[in-house]
Each structure stands twice: as C-alpha cells, then as structure tokens.
PAKOLKOL-37191 format. One record per residue (C-alpha): residue number from 1; residue in one letter; chain; y, z, x. Coordinates in steps of 0.5 Angstrom, whole numbers. Layout:
<recs>
+-----+-----+-------+-------+-------+-------+
!   n ! res ! chain !    c2 !    c3 !    c1 !
+-----+-----+-------+-------+-------+-------+
! NUM !   A !     A !     Y !     Z !     X !
...
+-----+-----+-------+-------+-------+-------+
</recs>
This chain:
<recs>
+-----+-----+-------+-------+-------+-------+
!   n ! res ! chain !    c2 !    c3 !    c1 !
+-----+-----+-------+-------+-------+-------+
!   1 !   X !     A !     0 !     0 !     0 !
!   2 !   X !     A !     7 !    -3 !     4 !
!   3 !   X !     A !    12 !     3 !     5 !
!   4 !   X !     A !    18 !     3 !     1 !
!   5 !   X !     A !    24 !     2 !     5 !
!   6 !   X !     A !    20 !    -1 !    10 !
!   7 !   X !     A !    25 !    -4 !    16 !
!   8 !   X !     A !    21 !    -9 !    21 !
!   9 !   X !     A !    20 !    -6 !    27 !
!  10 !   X !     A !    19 !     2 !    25 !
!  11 !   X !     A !    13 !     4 !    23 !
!  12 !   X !     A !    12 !    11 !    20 !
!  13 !   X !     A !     6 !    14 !    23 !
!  14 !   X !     A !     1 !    17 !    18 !
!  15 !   X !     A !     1 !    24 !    17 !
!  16 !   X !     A !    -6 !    27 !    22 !
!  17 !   X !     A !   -11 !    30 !    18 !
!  18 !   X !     A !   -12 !    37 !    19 !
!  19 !   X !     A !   -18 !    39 !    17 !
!  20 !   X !     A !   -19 !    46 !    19 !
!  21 !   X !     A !   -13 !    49 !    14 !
!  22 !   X !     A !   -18 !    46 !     8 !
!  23 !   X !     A !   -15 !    48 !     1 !
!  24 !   X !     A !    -8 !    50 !     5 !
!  25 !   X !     A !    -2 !    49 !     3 !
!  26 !   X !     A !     1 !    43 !     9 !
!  27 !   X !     A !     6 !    45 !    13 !
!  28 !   X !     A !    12 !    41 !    15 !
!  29 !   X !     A !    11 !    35 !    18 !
!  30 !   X !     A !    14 !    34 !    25 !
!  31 !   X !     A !    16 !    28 !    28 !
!  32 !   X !     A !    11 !    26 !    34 !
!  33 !   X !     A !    15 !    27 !    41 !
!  34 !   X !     A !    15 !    20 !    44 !
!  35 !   X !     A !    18 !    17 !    37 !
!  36 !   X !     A !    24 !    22 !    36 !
!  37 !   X !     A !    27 !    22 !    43 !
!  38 !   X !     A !    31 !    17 !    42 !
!  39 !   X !     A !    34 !    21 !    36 !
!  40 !   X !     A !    34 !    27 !    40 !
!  41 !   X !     A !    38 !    24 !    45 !
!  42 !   X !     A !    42 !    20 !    40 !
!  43 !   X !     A !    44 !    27 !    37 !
!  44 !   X !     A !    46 !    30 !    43 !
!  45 !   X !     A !    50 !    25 !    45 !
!  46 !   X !     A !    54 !    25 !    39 !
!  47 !   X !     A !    55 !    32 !    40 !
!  48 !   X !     A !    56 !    31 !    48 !
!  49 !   X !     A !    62 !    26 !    45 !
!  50 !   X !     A !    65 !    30 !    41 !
!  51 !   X !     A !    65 !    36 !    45 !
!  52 !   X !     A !    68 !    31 !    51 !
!  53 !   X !     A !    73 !    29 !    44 !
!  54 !   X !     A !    75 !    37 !    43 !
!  55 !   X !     A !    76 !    38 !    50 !
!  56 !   X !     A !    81 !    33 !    51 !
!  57 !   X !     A !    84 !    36 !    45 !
!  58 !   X !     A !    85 !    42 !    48 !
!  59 !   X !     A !    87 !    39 !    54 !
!  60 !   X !     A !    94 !    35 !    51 !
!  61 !   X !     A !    95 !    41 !    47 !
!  62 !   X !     A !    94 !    46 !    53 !
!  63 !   X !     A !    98 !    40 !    56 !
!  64 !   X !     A !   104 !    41 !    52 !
!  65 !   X !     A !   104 !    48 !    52 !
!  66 !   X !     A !   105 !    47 !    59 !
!  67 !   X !     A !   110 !    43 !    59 !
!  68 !   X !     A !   114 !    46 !    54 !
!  69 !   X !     A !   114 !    52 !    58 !
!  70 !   X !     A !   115 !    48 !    64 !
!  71 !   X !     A !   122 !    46 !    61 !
!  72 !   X !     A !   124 !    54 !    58 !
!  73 !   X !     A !   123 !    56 !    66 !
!  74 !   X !     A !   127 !    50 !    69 !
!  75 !   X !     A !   133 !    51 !    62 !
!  76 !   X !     A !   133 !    58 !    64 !
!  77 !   X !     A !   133 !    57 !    72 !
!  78 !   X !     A !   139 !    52 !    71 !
!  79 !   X !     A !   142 !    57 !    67 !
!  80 !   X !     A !   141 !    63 !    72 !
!  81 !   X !     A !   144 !    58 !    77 !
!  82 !   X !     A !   150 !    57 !    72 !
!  83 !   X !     A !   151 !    64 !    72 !
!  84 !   X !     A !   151 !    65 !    79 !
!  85 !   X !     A !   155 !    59 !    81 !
!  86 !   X !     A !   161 !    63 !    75 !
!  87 !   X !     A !   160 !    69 !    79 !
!  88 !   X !     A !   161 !    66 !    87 !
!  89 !   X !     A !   167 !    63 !    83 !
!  90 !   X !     A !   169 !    70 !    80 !
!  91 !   X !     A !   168 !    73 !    87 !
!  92 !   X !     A !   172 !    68 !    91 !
!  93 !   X !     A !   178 !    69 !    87 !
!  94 !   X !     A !   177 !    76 !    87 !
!  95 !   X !     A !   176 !    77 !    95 !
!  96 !   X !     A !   182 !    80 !    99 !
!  97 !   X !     A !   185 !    75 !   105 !
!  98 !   X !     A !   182 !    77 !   111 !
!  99 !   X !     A !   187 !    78 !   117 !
! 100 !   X !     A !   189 !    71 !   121 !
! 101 !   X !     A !   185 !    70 !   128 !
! 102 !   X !     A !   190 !    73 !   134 !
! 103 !   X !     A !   195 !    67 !   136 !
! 104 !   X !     A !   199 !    67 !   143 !
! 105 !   X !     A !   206 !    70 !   141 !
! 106 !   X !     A !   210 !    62 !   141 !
! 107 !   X !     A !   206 !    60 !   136 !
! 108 !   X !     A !   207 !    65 !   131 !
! 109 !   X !     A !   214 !    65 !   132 !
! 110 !   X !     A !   213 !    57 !   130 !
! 111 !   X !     A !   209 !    58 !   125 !
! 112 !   X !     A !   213 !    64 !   122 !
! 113 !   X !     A !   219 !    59 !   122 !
! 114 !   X !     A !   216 !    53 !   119 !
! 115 !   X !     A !   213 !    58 !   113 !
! 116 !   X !     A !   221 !    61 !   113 !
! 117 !   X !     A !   224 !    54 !   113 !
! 118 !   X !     A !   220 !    50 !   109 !
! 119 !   X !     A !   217 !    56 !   103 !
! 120 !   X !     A !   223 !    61 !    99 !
! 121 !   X !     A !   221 !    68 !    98 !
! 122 !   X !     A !   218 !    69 !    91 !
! 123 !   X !     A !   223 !    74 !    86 !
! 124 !   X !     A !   217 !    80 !    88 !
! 125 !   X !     A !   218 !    78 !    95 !
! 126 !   X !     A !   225 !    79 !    95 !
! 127 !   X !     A !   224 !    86 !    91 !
! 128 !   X !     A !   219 !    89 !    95 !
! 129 !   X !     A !   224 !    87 !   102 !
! 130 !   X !     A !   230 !    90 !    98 !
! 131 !   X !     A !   225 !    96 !    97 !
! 132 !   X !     A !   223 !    96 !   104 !
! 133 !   X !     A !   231 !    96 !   106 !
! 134 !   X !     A !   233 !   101 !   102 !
! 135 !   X !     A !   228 !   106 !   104 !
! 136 !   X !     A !   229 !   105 !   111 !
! 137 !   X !     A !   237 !   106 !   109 !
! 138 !   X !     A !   236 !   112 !   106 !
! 139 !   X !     A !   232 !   115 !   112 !
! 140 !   X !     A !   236 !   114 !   117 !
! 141 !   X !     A !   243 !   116 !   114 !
! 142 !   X !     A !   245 !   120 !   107 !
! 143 !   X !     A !   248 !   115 !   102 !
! 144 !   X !     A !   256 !   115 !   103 !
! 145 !   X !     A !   260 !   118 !    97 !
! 146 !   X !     A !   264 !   112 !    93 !
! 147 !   X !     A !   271 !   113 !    95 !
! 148 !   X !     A !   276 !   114 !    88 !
! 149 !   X !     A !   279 !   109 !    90 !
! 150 !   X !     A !   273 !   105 !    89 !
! 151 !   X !     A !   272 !   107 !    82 !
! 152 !   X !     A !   276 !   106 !    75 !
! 153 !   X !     A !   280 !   113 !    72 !
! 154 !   X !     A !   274 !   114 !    67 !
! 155 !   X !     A !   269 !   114 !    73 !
! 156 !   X !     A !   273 !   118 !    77 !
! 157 !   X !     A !   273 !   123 !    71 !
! 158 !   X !     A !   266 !   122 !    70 !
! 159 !   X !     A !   264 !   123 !    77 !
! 160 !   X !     A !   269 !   130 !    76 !
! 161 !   X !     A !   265 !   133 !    71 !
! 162 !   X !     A !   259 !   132 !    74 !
! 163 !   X !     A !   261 !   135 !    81 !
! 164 !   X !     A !   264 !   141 !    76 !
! 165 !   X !     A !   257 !   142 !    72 !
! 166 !   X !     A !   254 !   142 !    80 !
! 167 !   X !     A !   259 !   147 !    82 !
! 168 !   X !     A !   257 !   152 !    76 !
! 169 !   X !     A !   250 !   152 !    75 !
! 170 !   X !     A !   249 !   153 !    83 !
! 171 !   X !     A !   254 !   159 !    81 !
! 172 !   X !     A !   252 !   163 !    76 !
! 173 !   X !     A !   245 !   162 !    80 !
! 174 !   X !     A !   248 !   165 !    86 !
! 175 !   X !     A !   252 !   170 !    82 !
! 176 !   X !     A !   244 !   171 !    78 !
! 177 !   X !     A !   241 !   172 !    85 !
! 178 !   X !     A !   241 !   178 !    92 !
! 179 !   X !     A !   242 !   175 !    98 !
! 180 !   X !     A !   236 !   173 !   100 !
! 181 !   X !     A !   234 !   169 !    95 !
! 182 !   X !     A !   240 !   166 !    96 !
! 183 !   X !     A !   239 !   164 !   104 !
! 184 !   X !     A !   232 !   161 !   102 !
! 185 !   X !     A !   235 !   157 !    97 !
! 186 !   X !     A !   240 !   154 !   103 !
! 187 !   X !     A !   235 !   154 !   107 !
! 188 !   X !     A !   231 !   150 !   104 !
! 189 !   X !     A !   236 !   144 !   101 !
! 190 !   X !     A !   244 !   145 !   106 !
! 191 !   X !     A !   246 !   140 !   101 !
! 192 !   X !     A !   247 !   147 !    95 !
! 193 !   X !     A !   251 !   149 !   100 !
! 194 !   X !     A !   256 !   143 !   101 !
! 195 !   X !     A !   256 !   142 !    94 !
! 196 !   X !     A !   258 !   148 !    92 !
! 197 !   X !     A !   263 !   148 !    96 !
! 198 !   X !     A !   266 !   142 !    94 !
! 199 !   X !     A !   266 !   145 !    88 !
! 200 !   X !     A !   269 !   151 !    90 !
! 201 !   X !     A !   275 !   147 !    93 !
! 202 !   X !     A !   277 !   143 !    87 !
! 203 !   X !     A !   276 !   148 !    82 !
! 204 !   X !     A !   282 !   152 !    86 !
! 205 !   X !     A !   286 !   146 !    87 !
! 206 !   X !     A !   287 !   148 !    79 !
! 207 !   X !     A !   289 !   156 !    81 !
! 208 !   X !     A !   295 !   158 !    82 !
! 209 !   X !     A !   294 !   160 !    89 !
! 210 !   X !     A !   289 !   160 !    94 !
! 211 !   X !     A !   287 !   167 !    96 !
! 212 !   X !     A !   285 !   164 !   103 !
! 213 !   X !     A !   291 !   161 !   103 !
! 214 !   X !     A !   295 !   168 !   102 !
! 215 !   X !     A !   291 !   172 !   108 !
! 216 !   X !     A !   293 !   166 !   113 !
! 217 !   X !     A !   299 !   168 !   112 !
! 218 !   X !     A !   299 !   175 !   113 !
! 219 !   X !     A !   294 !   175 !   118 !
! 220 !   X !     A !   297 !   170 !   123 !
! 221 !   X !     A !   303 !   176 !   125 !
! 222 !   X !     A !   297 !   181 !   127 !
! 223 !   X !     A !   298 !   181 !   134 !
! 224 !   X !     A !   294 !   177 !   139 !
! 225 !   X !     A !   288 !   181 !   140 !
! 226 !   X !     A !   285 !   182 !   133 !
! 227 !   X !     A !   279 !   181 !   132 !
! 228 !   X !     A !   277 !   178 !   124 !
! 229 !   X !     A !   270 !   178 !   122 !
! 230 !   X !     A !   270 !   173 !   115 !
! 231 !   X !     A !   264 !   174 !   111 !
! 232 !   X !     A !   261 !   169 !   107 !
! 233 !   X !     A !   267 !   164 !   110 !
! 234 !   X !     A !   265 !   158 !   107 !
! 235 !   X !     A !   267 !   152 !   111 !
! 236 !   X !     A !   272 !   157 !   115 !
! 237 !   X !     A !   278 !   155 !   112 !
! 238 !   X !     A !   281 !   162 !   115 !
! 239 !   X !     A !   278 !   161 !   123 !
! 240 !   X !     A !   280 !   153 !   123 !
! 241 !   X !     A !   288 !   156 !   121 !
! 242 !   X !     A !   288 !   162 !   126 !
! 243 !   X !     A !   283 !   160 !   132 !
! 244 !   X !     A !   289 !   155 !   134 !
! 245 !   X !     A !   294 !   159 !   134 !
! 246 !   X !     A !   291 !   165 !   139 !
! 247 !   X !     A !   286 !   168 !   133 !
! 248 !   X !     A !   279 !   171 !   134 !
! 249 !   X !     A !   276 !   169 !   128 !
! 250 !   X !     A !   267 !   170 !   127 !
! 251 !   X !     A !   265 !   167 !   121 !
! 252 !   X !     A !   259 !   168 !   117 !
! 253 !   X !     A !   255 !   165 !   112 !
! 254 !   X !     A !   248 !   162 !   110 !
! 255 !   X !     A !   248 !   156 !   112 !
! 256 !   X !     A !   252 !   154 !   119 !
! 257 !   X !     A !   256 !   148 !   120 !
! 258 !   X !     A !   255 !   148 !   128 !
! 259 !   X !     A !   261 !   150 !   130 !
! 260 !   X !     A !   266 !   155 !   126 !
! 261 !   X !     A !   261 !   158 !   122 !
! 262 !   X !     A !   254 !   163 !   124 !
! 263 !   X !     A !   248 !   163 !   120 !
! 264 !   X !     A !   248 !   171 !   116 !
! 265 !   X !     A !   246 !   174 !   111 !
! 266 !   X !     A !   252 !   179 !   110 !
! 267 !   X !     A !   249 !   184 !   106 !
! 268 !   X !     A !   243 !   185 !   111 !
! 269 !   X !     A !   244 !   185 !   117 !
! 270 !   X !     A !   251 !   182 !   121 !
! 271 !   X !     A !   250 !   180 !   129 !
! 272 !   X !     A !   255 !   184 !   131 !
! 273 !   X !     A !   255 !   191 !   134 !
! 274 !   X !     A !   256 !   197 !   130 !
! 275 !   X !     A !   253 !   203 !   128 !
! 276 !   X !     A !   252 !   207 !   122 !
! 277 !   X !     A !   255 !   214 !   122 !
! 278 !   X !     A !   251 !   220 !   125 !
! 279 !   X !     A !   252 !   228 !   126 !
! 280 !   X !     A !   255 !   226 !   132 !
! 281 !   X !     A !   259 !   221 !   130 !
! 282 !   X !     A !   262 !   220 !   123 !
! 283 !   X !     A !   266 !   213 !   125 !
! 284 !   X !     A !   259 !   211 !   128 !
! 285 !   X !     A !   260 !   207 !   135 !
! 286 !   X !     A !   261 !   200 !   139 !
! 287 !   X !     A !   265 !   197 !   133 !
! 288 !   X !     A !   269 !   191 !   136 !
! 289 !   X !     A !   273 !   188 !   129 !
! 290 !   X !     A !   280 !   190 !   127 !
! 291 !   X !     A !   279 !   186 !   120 !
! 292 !   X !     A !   274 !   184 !   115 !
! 293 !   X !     A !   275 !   179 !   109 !
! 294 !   X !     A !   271 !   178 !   104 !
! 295 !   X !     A !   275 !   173 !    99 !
! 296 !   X !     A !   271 !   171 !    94 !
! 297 !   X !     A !   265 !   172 !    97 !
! 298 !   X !     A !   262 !   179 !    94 !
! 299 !   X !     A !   257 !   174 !    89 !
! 300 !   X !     A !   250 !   177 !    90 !
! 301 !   X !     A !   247 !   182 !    86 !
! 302 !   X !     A !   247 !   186 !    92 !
! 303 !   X !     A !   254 !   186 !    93 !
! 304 !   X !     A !   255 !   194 !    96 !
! 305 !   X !     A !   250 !   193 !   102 !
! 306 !   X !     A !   256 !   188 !   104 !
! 307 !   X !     A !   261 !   193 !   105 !
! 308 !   X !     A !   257 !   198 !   108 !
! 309 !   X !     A !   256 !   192 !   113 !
! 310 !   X !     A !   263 !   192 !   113 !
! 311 !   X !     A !   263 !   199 !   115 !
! 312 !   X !     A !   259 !   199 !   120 !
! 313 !   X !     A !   262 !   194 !   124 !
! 314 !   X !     A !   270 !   195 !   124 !
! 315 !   X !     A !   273 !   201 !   129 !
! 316 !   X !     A !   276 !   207 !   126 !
! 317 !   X !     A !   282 !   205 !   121 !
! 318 !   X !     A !   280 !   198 !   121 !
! 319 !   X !     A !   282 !   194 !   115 !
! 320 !   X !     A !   278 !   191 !   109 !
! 321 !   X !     A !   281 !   186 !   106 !
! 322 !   X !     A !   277 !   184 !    99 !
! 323 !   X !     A !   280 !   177 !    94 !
! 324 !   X !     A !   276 !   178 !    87 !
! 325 !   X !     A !   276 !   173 !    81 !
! 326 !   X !     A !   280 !   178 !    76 !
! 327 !   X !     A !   274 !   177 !    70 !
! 328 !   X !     A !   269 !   180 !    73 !
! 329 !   X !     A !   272 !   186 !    74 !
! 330 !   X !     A !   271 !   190 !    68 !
! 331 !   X !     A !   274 !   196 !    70 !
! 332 !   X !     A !   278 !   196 !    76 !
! 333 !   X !     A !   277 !   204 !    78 !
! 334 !   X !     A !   270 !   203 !    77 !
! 335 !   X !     A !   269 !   198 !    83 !
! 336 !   X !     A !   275 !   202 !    87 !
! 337 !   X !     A !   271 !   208 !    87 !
! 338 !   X !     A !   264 !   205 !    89 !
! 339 !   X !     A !   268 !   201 !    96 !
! 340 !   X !     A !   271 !   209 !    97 !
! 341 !   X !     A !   264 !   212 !    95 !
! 342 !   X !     A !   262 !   207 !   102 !
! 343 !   X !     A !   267 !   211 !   107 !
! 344 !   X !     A !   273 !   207 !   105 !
! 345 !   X !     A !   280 !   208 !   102 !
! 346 !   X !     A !   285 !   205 !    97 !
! 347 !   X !     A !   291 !   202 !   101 !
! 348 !   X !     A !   294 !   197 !    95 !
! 349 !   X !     A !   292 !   193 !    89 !
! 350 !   X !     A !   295 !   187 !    87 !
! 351 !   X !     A !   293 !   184 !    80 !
! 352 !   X !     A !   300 !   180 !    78 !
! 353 !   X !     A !   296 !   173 !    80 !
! 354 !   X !     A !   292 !   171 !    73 !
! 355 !   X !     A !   286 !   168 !    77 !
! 356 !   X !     A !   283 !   174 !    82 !
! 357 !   X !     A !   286 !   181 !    85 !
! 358 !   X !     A !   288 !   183 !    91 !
! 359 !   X !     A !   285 !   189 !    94 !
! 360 !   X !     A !   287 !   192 !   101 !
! 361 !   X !     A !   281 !   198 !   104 !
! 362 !   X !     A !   281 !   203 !   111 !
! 363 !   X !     A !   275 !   205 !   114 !
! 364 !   X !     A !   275 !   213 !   114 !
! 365 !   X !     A !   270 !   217 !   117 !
! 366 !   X !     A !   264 !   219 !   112 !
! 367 !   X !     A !   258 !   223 !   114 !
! 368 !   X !     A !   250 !   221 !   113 !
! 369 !   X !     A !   248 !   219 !   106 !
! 370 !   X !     A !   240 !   219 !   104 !
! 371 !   X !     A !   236 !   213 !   101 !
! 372 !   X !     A !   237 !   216 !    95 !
! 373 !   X !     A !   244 !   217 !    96 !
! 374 !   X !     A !   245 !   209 !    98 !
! 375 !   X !     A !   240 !   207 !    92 !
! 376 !   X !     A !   245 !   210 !    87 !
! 377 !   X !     A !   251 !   206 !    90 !
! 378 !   X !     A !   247 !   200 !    90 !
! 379 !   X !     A !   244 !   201 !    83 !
! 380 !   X !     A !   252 !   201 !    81 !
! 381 !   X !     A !   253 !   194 !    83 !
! 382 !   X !     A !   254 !   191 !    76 !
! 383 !   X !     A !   261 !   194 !    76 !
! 384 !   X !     A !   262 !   188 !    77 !
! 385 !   X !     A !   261 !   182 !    73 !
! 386 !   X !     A !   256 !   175 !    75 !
! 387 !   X !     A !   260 !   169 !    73 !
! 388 !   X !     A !   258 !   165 !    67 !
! 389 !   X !     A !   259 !   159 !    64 !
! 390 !   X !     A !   259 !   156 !    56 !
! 391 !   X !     A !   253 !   151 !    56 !
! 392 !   X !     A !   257 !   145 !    55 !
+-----+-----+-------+-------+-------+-------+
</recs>
C-alpha cells in the first residue's frame, strides 16, 4: 500500500517488529540515527544561526551603547576643557604684574622719558601723586596759617570765632585741672600750649589794660640787680621787655620755647634754690629772688601749692605780686586770708579795673606747718572760681 504524501526519493522505514514486548503498548517510535542526522544538523545550524544573529544584535546594541558613552565622555572633556580655559583666562586677568628685570641705569631713565612724553598720567595717578606731595609736606614743616590779608571780612570773623572756642575750651580744662594733668597735656601736644595763647593774647587786646603791660611799667624803675621769678609766664612777655633794659628775669611755664621760658611746673617744684621755714629759721635759707609775678597764672586746682613755692624762693621782705580776673574772686578777703595763711602780708589791693584785680604781698616769717595744716590750706582753694564759658 503506497505511503501518502510519499516524496520520490525519501523513504519512510517501517517500524522494526519487537517481539518481546508482545501485548504491550509500543513506545514512541524513533528515527534511525543514519537518516535523522541530517535533521539534526540542519536544527543545529539554525540554532547556530540564530545565535551568531543574536550575538551580532547585542554587539551593535553593545556598540552603540559604547558610542554614546564615548560621545558623553568626549562633550564632557571639552566642557571641563572650557572651564578650565575660562579660569586660565580668569586668572591671567587677576595675576599681579611682576616687577621688571633690572636695567642699566640710562635705560631706565630713556624708557621712564619716552612713557612720561608719550603717556598722560591718569586722574587716579595724579590724586595719588598729589596725596604723596601733600604727606610729604606735611611731614616735613607744619601747615602756614592764611594771613588775614589773604581772607575776606567774613572768613577773618569765622577764623576768629574758631580760634576763641579753641581758646575756651582749653581754659575751662586748665582751670578744671591740677598741674599735673595740665604738664602732661602739654607735654604730649605743645601746639595746646600756643593756642592757648593766641587765644590769650587776642582776648586781652579786648581789655581795657593788660595786667602784664602794668607790671613792665613798674617794674622797669626797680634797680638793676632785682631778680624777678614770673611763674606761668606765658610767651615771656614781661622778661622780652625788661632783659634788655638790664633786668634779671627767670620765666617758667609748662612748656619751654628755647630761649626766654623754662619748662616747670610752679605748684611742684621751682628749679630755684629756697628752703621752707624750719625751727631754726623762720625765713628759710638760700633765696635769690626779689620779686615774684603771678599775672593771671593761679589757673589750676591746686593753686595754693604756687604760692607756697613763691614763699619759699623769695628772700625776706620779698614781693608778691598776683593779677586775677576779677569774676573769679568770689570773696576777695577769702583769698587775702588764704595767701597771708601761706606766710605772706597784704601790701595793696587794687579793684578800679572792670576785668581783673590787682593784689601786692610781702614775704613775712612763718613758723613750721604740718601736712595737716597745708592740706587744710590746700583744701581751700575754691576760693577761687575756675572759669566758665556759655555753650554757645
């Protein structure tokens, strides 16, 4: 009986009889080895195939992948290199100049012309010259005051009111302060002193007489062998008119000028000699000075230690003479009795001018005093008044 679907050329075995599983169910029948080889092989190759087709999948797909890493890596390089070249650039612009390589001297000098002719100096060149030029003047001489011939009517007055405030301010502090503290502030700044001075002079041009100008006058008929100690002297006013006529004049103030004037402190100790009075002598011993002035000088709080210098250093029947603005004498027989409580007497009072008063004292023996006894003159000294200005 023909096979169907039989194909010329293939034959289809019959299945082998097997004899010894007799009323058994056959098994699966299999393909002879020699036959089914071919069927074998061709599965394998298809499988061989399509693994070699799957292997070159993953390749371009691995591929790809590789690529677009590679092109990540590579825009992220560039951009690093970006950054970096930005940052060169950041800090080139930033980097300080370093200093040139030395050069003989002419051709610095040729090179320093040619940039000065052919290069104008910038606005912030010429400011910082002009800062340079002004230190240096500065440190090397003190600023000139404008002369008033060089200001208008209203700076003159302007420059006059500042001057008087300058003026006040350091006198109500020296008036507010013992000697001490007054030396150390000259110390430390001598222009205090000359300001104050200024100011001094100008405001007495406003009085009706100078109290200076009325001891020159007197003291000039002394005879030639007086000697004058003037205590907080000033510019020396009184030794300039009376050491050229003959006069012995020793000026003392805080602060010296170098020729006229020695630096002390007259309610400390006066570099004259002098002694205080002892058992043995109630006049004390060594005094050389005739004459001691005091013309508006008795400005600190402790004020009384001056005249017990004064005593100290005039010989027997000495004079003292003391010039006091007239509103800070509140009690005139307060301050008489504290100067005669010292070792002094009343000679003469004069009150006709409307600015200051006039006293005249002579050196009289005293016997010893205690440092309780000087601490209670001392603590009087509020007899006289400090002076005070309106805030203006």
């Amino acid at each position: 009986m023909p096979q169907l679907f039989e194909v010329p050329g293939w034959r289809v075995p019959s299945p082998p009889k097997n004899t010894s599983h007799a009323g058994k169910t056959p098994k699966k029948r299999k393909r002879p080895t020699s036959d089914g080889s071919k069927l074998l092989g061709a599965e394998f190759s298809l499988e061989k195939l399509m693994d070699k087709l799957k292997e070159k999948t993953e390749d371009k797909s691995g591929d790809t992948r590789a690529k677009e890493t590679t092109s990540k890596l590579k825009k992220k390089n560039k951009n690093n290199q970006d950054k970096s070249k930005n940052l060169q650039a950041t800090v080139k612009s930033k980097e300080i100049s370093r200093p040139m390589p030395l050069q003989r001297k002419e051709k610095q000098e040729k090179r320093h012309s040619l940039e000065a002719s052919s290069q104008r100096p910038t606005k912030r060149q010429k400011t910082q010259h002009a800062a340079k030029e002004e230190t240096f003047f500065r440190a090397s001489s003190p600023a000139p005051e404008p002369m008033e011939e060089d200001l208008t009517p209203l700076q003159i007055t302007m420059k006059q009111s500042l001057d008087g405030a300058k003026f006040r301010m350091i006198n109500e502090n020296l008036y507010k302060s013992d000697s001490e503290q007054a030396h150390s502030m000259m110390k430390e700044d001598p222009a205090v002193f000359h300001e104050y001075h200024k100011g001094f002079r100008r405001q007495v041009q406003a009085w009706p007489t100078n109290p200076v100008d009325l001891y020159i006058s007197q003291l000039e008929d002394y005879p030639g062998k007086t000697v004058i100690a003037d205590l907080g002297c000033g510019d020396a006013a009184l030794a300039q008119a009376l050491i050229p006529k003959g006069m012995t004049v020793l000026s003392f103030d805080l602060v010296s000028d170098g020729a006229f004037v020695i630096e002390a402190d007259a309610c400390q100790k006066i570099p004259l000699p002098g002694s205080e009075a002892s058992p043995d002598s109630s006049t004390g011993e060594g005094q050389v000075v005739d004459v001691v002035v005091c013309a508006l000088s008795l400005m600190n709080t402790n004020w009384p230690r001056c005249i017990r210098e004064a005593w100290r250093i005039l010989k027997q029947g000495g004079e003292l003479k003391i010039a006091e603005v007239a509103s800070r004498i509140g009690n005139p027989k307060d301050f008489v009795s504290l100067v005669c409580s010292i070792g002094f007497e009343l000679r003469s009072k004069d009150m006709d001018n409307s600015h200051f008063t006039l006293f005249e004292f002579k050196k009289k023996t005293r016997s010893t005093k205690s440092d309780k006894d000087w601490n209670k003159i001392y603590g009087m000294a509020s007899v006289l008044k400090p002076c005070e200005y309106k805030r203006r």
